[in-house]
N, C-alpha and C positions, 0 to 999 in steps of 0.2 A: 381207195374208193372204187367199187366196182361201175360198171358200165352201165346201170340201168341206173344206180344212183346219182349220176355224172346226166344224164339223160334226164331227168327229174329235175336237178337243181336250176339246170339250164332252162328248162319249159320253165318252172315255177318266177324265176330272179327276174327273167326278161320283161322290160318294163319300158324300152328306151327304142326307137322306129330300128330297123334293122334290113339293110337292103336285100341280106339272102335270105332270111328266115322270119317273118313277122312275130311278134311279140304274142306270145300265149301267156295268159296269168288267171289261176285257177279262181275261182270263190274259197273267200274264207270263212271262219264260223261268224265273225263279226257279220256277212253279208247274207249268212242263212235266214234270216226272219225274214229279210226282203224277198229272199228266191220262193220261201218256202208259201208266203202270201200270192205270188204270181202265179206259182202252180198249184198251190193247193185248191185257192179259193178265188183266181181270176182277178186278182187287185193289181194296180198299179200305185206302189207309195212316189210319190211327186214332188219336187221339193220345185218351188220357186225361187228365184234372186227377181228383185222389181226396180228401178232406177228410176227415178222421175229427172229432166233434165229443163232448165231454162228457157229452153231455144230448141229452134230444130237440129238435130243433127244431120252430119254430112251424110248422103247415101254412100258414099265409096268407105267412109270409115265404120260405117256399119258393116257394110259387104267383107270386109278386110277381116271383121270381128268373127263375123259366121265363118271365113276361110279358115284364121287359123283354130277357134275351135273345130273346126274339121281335118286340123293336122293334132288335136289335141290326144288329151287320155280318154274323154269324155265320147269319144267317135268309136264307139265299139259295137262287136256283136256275141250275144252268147251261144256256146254252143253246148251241146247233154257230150258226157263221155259216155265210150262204148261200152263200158264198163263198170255193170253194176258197183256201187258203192265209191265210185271214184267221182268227184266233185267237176262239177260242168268249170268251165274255162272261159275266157275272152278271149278273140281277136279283133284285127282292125276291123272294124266295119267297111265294107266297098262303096257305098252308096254313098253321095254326096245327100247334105240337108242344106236346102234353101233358105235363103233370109225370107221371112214371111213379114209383108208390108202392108200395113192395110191403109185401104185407098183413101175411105172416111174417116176423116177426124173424129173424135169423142170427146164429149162434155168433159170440164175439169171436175164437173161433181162425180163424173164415172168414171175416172181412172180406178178405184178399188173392186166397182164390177166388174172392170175392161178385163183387172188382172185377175181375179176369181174365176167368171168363165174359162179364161185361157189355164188354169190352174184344174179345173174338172173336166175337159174337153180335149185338151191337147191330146195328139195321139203318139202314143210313144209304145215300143216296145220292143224287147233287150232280144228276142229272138231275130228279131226283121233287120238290126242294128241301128233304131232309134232310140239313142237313150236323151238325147235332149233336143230342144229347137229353141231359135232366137224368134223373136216378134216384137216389131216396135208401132207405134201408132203418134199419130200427133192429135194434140190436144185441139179445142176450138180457140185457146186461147193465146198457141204457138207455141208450148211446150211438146218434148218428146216425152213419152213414156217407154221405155224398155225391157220384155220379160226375157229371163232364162229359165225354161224348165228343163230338168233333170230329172229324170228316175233317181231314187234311192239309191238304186241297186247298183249303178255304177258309183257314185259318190256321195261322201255325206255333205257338211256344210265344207267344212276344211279342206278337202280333194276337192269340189266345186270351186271353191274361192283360190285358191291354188291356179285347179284349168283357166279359172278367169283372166286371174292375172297374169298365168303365162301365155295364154290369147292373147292380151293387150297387149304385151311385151314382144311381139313378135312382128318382125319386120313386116310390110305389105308385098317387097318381092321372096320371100321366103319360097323355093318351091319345093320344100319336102311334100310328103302326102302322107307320113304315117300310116299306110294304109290302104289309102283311098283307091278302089280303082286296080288295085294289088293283085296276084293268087294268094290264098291262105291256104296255109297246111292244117289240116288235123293233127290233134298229137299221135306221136306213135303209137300202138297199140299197149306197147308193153310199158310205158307212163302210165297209161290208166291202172295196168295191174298193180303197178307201186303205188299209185296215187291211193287205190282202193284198199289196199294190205296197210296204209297209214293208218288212213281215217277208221277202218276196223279198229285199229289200237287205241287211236285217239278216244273212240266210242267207250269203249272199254274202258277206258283210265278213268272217263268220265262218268261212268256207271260207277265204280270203286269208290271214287271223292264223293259221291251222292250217296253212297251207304256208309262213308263214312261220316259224314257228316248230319246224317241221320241217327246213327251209333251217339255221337256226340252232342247231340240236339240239347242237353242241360247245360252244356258250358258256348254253346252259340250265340251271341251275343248281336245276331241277326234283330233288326227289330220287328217285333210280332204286331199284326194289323189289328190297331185298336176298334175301327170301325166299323158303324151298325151296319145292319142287314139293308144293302139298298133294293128298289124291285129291279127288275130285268133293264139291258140298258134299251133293249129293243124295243121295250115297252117306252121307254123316255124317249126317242131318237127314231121314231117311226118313219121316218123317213131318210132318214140316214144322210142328211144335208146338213153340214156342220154351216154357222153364220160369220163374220168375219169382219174387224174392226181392226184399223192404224193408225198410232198414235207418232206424234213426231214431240221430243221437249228439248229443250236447250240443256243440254253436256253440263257446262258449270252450276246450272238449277240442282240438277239433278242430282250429280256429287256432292254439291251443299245438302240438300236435302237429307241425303244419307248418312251424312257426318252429323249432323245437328241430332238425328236419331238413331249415334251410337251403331252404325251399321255398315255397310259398301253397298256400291253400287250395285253389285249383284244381288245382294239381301233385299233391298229395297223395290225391285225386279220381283222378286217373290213376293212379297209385301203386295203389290197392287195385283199379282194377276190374283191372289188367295184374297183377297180382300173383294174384287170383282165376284169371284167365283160365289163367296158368302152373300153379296148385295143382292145377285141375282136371287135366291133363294134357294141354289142348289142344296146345301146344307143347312143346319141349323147353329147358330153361333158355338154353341156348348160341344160340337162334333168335332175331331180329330179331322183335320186335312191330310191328305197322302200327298205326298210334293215327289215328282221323277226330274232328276236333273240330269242332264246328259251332259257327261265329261268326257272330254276327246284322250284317247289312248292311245296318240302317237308318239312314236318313239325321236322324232327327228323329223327334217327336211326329206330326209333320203327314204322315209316309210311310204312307199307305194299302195299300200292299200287301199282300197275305195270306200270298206267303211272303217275306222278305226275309231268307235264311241261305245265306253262304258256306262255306265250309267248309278246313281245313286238313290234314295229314298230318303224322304225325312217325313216326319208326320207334325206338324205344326198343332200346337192346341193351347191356348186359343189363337186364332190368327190376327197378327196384329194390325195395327190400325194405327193412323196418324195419331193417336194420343198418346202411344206407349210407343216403346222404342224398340230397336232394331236384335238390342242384342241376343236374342234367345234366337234366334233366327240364323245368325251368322253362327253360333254357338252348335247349331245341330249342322249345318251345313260342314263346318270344319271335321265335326266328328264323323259326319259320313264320309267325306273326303278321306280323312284318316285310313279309318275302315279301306277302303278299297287299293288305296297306296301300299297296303300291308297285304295285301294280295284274297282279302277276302272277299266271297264273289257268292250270291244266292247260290242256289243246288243247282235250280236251271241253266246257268251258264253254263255248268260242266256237260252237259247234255247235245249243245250245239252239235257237235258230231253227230249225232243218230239224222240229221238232215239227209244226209248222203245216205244212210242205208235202210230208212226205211219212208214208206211210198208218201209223199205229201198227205193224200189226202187225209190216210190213215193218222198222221199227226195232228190234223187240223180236226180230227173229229175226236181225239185223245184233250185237244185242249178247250180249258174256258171259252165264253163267251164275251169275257170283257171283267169278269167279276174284280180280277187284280190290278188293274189298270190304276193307274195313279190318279187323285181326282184333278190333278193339275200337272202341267207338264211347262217348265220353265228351262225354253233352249235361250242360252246366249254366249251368242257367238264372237260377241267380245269385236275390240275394236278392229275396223277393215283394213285392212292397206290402203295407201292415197293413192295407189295407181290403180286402184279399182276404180274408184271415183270419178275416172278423167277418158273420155272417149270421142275423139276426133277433136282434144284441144278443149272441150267442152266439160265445165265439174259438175257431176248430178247435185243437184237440191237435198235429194235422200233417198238413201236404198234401205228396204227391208228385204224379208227372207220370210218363205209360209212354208208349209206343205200340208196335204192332205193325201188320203188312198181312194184314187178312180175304182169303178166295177163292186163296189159295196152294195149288194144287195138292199132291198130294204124287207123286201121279206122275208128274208134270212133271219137267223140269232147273232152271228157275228157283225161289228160295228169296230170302227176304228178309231179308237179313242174315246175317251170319257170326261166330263165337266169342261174344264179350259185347258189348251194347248196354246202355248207363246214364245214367241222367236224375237233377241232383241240383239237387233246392232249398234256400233259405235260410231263416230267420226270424233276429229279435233273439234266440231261444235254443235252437233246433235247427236241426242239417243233416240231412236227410232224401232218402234215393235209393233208386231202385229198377233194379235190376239182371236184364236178360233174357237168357238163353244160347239161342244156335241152332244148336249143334252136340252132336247127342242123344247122341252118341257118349261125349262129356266131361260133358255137361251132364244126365244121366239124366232128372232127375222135379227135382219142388221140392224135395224134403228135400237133395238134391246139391246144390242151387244154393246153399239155406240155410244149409247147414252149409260150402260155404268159404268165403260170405262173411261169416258168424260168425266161423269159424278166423283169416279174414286181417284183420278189425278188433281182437279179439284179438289178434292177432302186435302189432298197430301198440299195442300199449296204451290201445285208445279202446272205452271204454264203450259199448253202444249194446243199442239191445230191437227184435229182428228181427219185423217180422209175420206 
């Protein structure tokens, strides 16, 4: 292995604090969408984790939480290589990030606003080395509420939930700093000229599988978008303010539930948010549904990535409903599942390379305005660790998970996201999801959104206390 290769593996593996050399780890194609939104077109994608807790928590075991996320993966800063076509890089971030405490309690009717402001508001960004912040509030009724926001761009759900729980896990006199406070090095110069001779190739390869798979387009067995002609999303979404609904139901309802109509708990997940998505009146019953399911495509514990999520498509028609059962549902899911397991992947995936070498904006004006977006997007994150759950000795009530993209124009054509977006977690005794619509047209204000997704958990016969 010659010396510039030897040079490269080293920048690229390093993932782990290092007292002579801090840790550089480039972007990969999985984290191109995010980068290429932050430059092209000024977005921040933002993911939340929300904790609601019984009681107050301790200030020192919060303080201890902000610390060691600031020894974490999560404490980073991006940097551009010098070198066209070679892929920008992390290092530690230097700057510490404060625990943000607010002084006034909030209504227990506004903890879903307390955490949506802080969800479009917060300031973050991967240049400055803010890629998240904690912020807790107490309720008037003496609970704690808790946000974590994230950028995308450093991590998905699974690298987030990850950093969390190795925060929690981390001693209070722990004094590494990852980081914090550090020199960083740039990479050597001649990294970049490798890094850049890669992703040429990469580019390349990926241009070849797109014309081959073009070539091959009769034996493709890709599924073709049944779907009428919708108008513009801009025209629906004029304001570009997605609405925002959480739902909490008891775990053994739920699974019952699923089992009685022939399906899983995931199926059944899809089932309410497409069943909302129809009530509202975004579509018409007789219409094909587009369902995007994001599956994570990690390889192991030991996958350093920040974003490692594939994703699948199923088109639902007709969307079921509490009277008919589950299985065509689970039926299409498995088959898309299949499909990707056997390494088949849209033409676009193979394209992620060209991030790196050609200029954002010019991408972002090559692409749609929203027209492929899936009309529903069903993230579930499946069950959490119980040592997520437990902070200063104290077990949250319930955690979900949101996100949304900051800097959305509204007089712009681009919009982020289409009909319903929903994120659902687990525990040993609740399923908890939160549900966002961005089509203002169907999706009015929160009390709209509240109240179908009240109506359609109802329909299903499952208990549940909306926030």
């Amino acid at each position: 292995m010659g010396i510039m290769q030897h040079v490269q593996r080293d920048l690229e593996n390093q993932s782990s604090p290092s007292t002579s050399v801090p840790p550089i780890v480039r972007l990969t194609v999985e984290d191109a969408p995010f980068w290429l939104l932050h430059r092209a077109l000024g977005w921040s994608v933002v993911q939340q984790m929300l904790w609601t807790f019984p009681q107050e928590l301790d200030e020192d075991s919060l303080r201890q939480f902000n610390d060691a996320l600031a020894r974490g993966r999560l404490h980073r800063r991006l940097v551009d290589a010098r070198v066209p076509g070679a892929r920008p890089y992390w290092v530690p971030a230097t700057e510490p990030i404060p625990l943000a405490l607010d002084d006034e309690p909030i209504d227990d009717e506004h903890v879903e606003g307390w955490a949506v402001e802080e969800l479009r508001h917060v300031d973050l960004n991967p240049d400055e080395g803010r890629c998240w912040r904690l912020r807790a509030a107490m309720t008037t009724s003496g609970q704690t509420v808790l946000s974590l926001c994230t950028l995308h761009l450093v991590a998905d759900g699974a690298a987030r939930i990850k950093a969390v729980v190795d925060a929690l896990a981390s001693s209070s006199d722990d004094d590494r700093t990852n980081g914090v406070n550090q020199p960083v090095m740039e990479t050597p110069r001649r990294a970049d000229v490798v890094d850049a001779v890669r992703q040429t190739g990469a580019a390349g390869l990926g241009v070849l599988r797109v014309l081959g798979q073009t070539i091959r387009r009769d034996t493709d067995d890709q599924p073709v978008d049944p779907r009428p002609v919708r108008s513009e999303l801009a025209e629906r979404a004029p304001t570009a303010t997605p609405v925002w609904a959480t739902a909490t139901v008891p775990a053994d309802r739920w699974d019952d539930m699923a089992r009685r109509h022939g399906g899983t708990a995931n199926s059944l997940f899809i089932a309410v948010v497409c069943g909302l998505l129809q009530a509202g009146g975004y579509t018409a019953p007789e219409n094909p549904v587009k369902v995007g399911l994001p599956v994570t495509d990690r390889t192991g514990d030991d996958d350093e990535r920040g974003n490692a999520v594939a994703g699948v498509t199923v088109y639902l028609a007709p969307v079921p409903t509490p009277t008919t059962d589950l299985t065509s549902v689970r039926d299409e899911c498995r088959t898309a599942f299949n499909r990707l397991a056997s390494g088949r992947r849209p033409a676009t995936a193979h394209l992620r390379s060209l991030a790196w070498l050609v200029p954002p904006r010019r991408l972002a004006g090559m692409a749609g305005a929203g027209a492929a977006y899936p009309d529903a997007v069903a993230s579930n994150v499946g069950q959490l660790p119980p040592e997520l759950l437990v902070i200063g000795g104290v077990r949250a009530t319930a955690v979900t998970v949101r996100g949304t993209a900051q800097g959305v124009d509204p007089a712009g054509r681009h919009r982020y996201g289409e009909g319903v977006q929903a994120w659902l977690t687990r525990t040993d005794t609740d399923v908890t999801f939160t549900v966002s619509g961005f089509d203002e047209t169907s999706f009015v204000d929160d009390q709209t959104i509240r109240g179908l997704l009240g109506d359609e958990l109802a329909a299903w016969g499952l208990p549940h206390r909306l926030w």
